[in-house]
N, C-alpha and C positions, 0 to 999 in steps of 0.2 A: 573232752578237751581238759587237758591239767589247767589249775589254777597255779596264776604266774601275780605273785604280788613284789612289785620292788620301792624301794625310799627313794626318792633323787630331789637332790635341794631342799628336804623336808616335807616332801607329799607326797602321799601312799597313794602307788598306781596299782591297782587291784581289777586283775579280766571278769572277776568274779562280782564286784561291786557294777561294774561299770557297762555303757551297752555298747553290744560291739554295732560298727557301723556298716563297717563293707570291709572285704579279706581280698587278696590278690593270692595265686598259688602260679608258677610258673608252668606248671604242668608236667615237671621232673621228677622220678621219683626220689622219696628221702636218703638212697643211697649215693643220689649223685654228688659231686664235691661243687654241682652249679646250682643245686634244690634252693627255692626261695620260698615261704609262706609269709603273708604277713595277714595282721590282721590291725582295722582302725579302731578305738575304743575313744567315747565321751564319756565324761566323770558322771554323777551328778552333780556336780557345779559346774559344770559346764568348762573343763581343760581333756584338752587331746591325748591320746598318747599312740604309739604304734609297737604292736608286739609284734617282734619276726624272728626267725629262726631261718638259720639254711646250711649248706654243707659250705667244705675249705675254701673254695674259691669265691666266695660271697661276703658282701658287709658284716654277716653275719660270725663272721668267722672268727676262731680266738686264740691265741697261741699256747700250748701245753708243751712247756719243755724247747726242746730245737725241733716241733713239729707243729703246723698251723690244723684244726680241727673246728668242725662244724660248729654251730653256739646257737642263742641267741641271747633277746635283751631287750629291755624296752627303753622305749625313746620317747619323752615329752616334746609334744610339737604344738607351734599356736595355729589355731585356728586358719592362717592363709597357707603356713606348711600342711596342717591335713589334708586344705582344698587341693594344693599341689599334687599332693600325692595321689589323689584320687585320680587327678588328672592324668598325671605321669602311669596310673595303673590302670586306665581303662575302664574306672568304676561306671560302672550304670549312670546316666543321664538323672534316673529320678532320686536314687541316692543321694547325687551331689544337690539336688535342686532340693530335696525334703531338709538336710543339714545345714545347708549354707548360703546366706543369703547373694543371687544368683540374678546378675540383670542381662536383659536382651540386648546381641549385638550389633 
């Protein structure tokens, strides 16, 4: 996996520093214009962030010129948006239970 390091409001988000949590992949290949990957990273101080990549038709996507094209990017998220996301992704039950504090319904 390439190392993806970006600044956003003065904090280095580094895949490489950082551990990854749980990935979602939609199960398309990378040539489709629907391919989505993502993956979740916690800092060592403990801040979120989410790296994803995917083709044209995805959040992922960027505009080049007068034609829209695959990208990605990362996105700093707080701690109830990661849980979201895990949830929104189907992440494994004991992922979300080992990261996030997690009460009976």
């Amino acid at each position: 996996m390439e190392r993806i390091k970006r600044i956003k409001d003065g904090k280095i988000y580094d895949t490489y520093s950082a551990i990854e949590v749980a990935r979602f992949w939609n199960g398309l290949s990378p040539n489709d214009f629907r391919y989505v990957r993502e993956m979740l990273y916690k800092t060592k101080k403990g801040a979120w962030f989410l790296h994803g990549c995917g083709g044209a038709m995805t959040q992922w996507s960027e505009s080049c010129g007068n034609s829209i094209i695959g990208g990605g990017n990362i996105t700093p998220m707080t701690a109830d948006e990661a849980l979201k996301w895990c949830e929104e992704s189907s992440i494994d039950a004991g992922i979300i239970e080992a990261n996030f504090e997690i009460t009976e319904a």
